[in-house]
N, C-alpha and C positions, 0 to 999 in steps of 0.2 A: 522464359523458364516456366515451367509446369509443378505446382505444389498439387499434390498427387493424395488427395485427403483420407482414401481407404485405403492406402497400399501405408501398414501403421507398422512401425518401427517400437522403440521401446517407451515403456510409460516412466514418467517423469516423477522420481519422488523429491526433488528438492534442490533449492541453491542453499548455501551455509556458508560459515565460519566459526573458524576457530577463537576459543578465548587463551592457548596455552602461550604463556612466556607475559604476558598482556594487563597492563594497568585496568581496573575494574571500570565496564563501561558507565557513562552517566545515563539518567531518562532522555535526552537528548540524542545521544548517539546510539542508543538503544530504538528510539521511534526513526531514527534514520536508515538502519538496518535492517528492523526487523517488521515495521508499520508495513503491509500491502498500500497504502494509498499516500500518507505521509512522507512515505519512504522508500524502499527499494524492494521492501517483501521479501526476506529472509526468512527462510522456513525450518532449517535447522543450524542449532549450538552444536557446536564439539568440546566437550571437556576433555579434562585427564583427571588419570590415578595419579597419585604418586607411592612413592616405597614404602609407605605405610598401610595406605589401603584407603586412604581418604583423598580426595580434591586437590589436584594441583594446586596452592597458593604459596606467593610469592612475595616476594618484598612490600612491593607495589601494590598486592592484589591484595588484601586484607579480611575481603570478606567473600570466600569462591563460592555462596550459594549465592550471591546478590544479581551476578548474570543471568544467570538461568530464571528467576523472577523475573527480571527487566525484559530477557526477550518473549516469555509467554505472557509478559501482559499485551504486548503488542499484538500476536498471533498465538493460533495453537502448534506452537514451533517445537521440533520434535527434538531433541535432545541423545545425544549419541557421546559414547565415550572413547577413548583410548588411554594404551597401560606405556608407561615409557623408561620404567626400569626397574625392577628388582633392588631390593637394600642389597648394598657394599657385600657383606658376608655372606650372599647368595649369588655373585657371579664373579667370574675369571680373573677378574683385573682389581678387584677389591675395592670398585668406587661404582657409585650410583651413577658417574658419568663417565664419559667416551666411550661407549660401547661395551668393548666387555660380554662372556655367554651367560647364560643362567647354568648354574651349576645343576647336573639330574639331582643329587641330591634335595635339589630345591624345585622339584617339578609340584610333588603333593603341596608342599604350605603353598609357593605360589599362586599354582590354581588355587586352591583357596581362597585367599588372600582376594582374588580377583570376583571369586563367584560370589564373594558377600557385598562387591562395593554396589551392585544393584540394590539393595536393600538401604544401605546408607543413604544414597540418593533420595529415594522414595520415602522415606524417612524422616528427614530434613528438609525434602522440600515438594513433597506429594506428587513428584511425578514420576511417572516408569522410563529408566530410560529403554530408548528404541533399538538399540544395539550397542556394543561393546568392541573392538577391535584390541586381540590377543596382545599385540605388540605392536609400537608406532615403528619405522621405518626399522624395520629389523636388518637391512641391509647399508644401515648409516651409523658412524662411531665417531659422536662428536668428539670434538678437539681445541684445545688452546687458540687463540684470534692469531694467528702464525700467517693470512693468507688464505685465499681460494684453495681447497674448501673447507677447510679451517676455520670458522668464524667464530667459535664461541665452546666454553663446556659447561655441558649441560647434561641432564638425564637422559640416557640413551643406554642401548641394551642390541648384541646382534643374537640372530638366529641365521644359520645355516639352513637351506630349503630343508634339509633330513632333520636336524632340529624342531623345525614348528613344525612339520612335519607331525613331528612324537609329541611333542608338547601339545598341542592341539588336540590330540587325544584322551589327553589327561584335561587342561582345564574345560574343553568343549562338555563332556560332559555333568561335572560340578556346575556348569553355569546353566543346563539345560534343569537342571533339579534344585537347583537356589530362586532360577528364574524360565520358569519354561517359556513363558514369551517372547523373550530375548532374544535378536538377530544377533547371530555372531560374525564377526570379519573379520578376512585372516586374506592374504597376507598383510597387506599394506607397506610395499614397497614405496621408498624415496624416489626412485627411477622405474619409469613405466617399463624402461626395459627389461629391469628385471623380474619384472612378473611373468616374462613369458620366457627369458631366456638368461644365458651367463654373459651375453653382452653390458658393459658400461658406456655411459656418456662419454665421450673424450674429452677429457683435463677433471673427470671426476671423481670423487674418492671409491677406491674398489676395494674393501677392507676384506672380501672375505674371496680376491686373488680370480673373481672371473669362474669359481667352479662350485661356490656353494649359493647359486642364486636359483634362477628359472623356477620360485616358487609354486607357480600355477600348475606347471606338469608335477609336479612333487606331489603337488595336494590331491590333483585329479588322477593318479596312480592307486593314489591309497583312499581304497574305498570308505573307511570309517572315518578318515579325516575328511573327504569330501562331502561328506552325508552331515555331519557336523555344522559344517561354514552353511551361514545364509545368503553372506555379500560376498562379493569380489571385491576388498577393496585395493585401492592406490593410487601414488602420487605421480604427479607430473611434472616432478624437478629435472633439472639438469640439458634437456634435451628439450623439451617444454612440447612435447609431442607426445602424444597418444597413439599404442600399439594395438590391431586389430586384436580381437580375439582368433586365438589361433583352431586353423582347419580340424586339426586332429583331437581337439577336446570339444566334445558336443557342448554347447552353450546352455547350461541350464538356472545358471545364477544372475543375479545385476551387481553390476558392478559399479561403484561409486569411487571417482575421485575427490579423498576425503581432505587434500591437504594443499596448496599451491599457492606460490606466492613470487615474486619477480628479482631475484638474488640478480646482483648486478654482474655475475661473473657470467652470463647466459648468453643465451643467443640474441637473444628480446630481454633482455634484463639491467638496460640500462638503467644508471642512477637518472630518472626521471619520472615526472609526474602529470605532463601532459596528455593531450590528444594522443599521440602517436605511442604513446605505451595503454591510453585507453585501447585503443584499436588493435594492439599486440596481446592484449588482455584477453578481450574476445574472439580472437583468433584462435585463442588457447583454448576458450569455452566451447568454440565451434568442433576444436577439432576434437576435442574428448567426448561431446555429444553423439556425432556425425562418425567419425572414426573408430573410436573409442567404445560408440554406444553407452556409455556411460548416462546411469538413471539419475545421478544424483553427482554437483559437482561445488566443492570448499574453496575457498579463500582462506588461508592459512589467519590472520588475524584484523582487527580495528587499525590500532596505533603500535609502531614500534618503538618500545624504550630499552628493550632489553639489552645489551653489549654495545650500547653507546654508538649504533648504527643506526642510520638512515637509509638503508640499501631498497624502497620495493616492496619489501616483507608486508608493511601494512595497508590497509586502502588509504590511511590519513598517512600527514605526515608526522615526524616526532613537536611539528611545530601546531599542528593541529591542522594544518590545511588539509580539505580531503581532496586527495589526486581523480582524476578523469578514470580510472579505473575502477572506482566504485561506481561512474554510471556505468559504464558500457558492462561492469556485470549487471547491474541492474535493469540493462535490456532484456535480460534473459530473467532472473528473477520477480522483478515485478509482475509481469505477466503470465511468464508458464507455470503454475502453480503445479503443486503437488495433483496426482492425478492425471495432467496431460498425457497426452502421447505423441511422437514424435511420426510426422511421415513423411516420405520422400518426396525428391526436390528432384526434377529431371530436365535434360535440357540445360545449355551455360549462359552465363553473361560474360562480360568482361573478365579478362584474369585476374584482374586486380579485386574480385568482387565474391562474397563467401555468401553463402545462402540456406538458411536452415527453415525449418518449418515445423507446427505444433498445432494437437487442437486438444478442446477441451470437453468434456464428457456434457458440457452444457453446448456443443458448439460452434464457442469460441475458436479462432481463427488466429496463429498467432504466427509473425513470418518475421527473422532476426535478418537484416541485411548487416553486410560490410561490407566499406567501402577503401580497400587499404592502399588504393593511388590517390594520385596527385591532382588530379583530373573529375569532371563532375560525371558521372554514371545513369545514363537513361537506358531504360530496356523498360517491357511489359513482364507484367507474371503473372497469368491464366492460372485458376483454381478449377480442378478436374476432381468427379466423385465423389462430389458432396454438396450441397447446398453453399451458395455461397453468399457473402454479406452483400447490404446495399453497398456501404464506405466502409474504408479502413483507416484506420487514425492513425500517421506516422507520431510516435515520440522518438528525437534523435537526440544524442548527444554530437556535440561536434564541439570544437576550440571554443564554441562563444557560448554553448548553450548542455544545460546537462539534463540529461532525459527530459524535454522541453515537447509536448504534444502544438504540432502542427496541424492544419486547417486540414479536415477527411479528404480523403478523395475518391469522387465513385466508384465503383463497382461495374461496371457495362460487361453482355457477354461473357461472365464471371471471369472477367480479366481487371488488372489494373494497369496505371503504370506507374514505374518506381522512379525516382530521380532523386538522386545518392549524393550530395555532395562529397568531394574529395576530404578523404580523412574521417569520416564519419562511422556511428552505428545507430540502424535505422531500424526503430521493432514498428509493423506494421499491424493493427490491432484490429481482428473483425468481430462482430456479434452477430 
């Protein structure tokens, strides 16, 4: 295979997680997350509003500025929010959770409401945040633990694609005159499907009937609400696949998947925490990157305690062990920093073998193998268009070892060669 180092794809702004639903992290699991060198190199937090106007916090969470410290002592880790529902007496169903619209009535105070919590932030804890996302899954209505996909209620809010649509034009510009520097993102769909179309996952919740989705043609119709949006954001539940950008809307935004996590009712989303849901993990990262394009990509939380479930949702488990899918994100995070850029990979290996590639404005050379047979994987991988390193440092995770850096191996004829054990994920590191 051929890593193609000037033929550049998209620049990398970041790996992340979410803290909503999520007991307050310690300095410990904070240097594990968000430490480049300690740790795994997390480069941005996700917070939430809640129906007030202030910081999601919870039972659990006591004190919701204390994350946002803990991860910028580690890094200068960027911080980004989302809104996830409207007070009761401002939408359809008269509760802050299961879905539910925003009433027009409630378009001015809402926006509102949303363009001042940049200020709150900065406020209380001296940072700006990086961007804002109008509404978290506007195409999802939590529910009662009744079942797949039922698992819990909680603050949630929907929009119809002609909904955020209008709405978007109302809060987009309040938030550009509370905060002109502010990225905004819109939609942020639960299903990548539905960003590009009225398609559903099948056995997934379709609360708004299959005809009020295909957010991205909605926004990229109406010229003031595309002009608006800075991100393309969304999720990659359900389907745990990433949707091209589509032919007929010119690509001029980045798109971030801002939220994911491994629900047991999925394709890859067994109740497990080994190797083999490591490497389902980054399957996911690859394909959102490589497929997807996607600039920037989340993990939905730390630890799951929320509705007495142990499903996937978090990288640890509710018992504190941390599952194999915090390294194999960490193949990707620790390394391609913020700034990279992504370039093509030509030429196959083995089918069982995924292959991404990155380099860095200083460089740096960075190549994510996977390896998702059963079987051990040798091939060469020639660096074309660029200077290439003496050695490259394999760090692999595998069953016995988590992000564990092996012995270099040369560089010759600006080629190497890889040799993948079975089940593995292999970040290949040049200077």
């Amino acid at each position: 295979m051929v890593v193609v180092l000037d033929h550049i794809e998209q620049e990398l702004e970041g790996f992340g997680i979410s803290n909503l639903f999520s007991p307050p992290l310690t300095a410990e699991q904070a240097e594990l997350l968000f430490d480049p060198v300690a740790g795994i190199g997390l480069s941005i937090l996700r917070i939430g509003m809640d129906s007030t106007g202030g910081p999601m916090s919870w039972s659990w969470n006591s004190d919701p500025w204390a994350d946002i410290g803990l991860a910028r002592m580690k890094s200068p880790t960027t911080i980004i929010a989302t809104v996830l529902s409207a007070p009761a007496n401002c939408k359809s169903n008269g509760s802050e959770n299961d879905g539910g619209h925003l009433l027009t009535s409630c378009y001015e105070s809402w926006a509102a409401t949303i363009a001042a919590f940049p200020a709150i932030i900065k406020a209380k804890t001296g940072v700006d945040l990086y961007a804002i996302s109008v509404q978290n899954e506007p195409d999802f209505a939590s529910c009662e633990n009744t079942g797949a996909p039922c698992y819990g209620s909680y603050a949630s809010m929907l929009f119809t694609a002609d909904e955020l649509v209008n709405f978007t034009k109302v809060v987009g510009p309040k938030l550009r005159a509370a905060s002109p520097t502010i990225k905004i993102t819109a939609p942020d769909p639960a299903e990548w499907l539905h960003l590009w179309s009225n398609e559903s996952a099948i056995g997934s919740q379709n609360p708004l009937s299959g005809v009020g989705y295909d957010y991205g043609h909605a926004l990229a119709r109406d010229a003031e609400a595309w002009a608006l949006m800075d991100i393309i954001g969304t999720q990659q539940y359900d389907t745990e696949v990433a949707v091209p950008w589509p032919s007929d809307v010119p690509q001029s935004k980045a798109v971030w998947q801002t939220q994911m996590s491994g629900i047991e009712w999925w394709p890859e989303g067994t109740r497990a925490s080994g190797i083999s849901n490591g490497v389902a993990v980054a399957g996911w990262i690859h394909d959102a990157l490589v497929n997807g394009r996607a600039s920037a990509w989340l993990w939905f939380r730390y630890q799951n305690q929320a509705l007495d479930l142990d499903d996937n949702e978090g990288l640890a488990l509710k018992d504190g062990t941390v599952a194999k899918r915090l390294y194999t994100l960490g193949n990707y995070s620790k390394f391609i920093r913020p700034g990279y850029t992504r370039v093509d990979v030509t030429g196959s290996a083995l089918s069982s073998v995924l292959l991404s590639a990155f380099k860095g404005p200083d460089g740096a050379i960075v190549v994510v193998a996977i390896n998702k047979g059963d079987s051990t994987a040798t091939f060469p991988i020639s660096l074309s268009g660029g200077a290439p390193p003496a050695v490259v440092t394999p760090w692999v995770t595998s069953a016995t070892e988590d992000l564990i850096a092996r012995a270099p191996l040369p560089v010759s004829a600006a080629s190497f060669v890889a040799t993948l054990d079975s089940q593995t994920v292999t970040t290949f590191v040049g200077q």
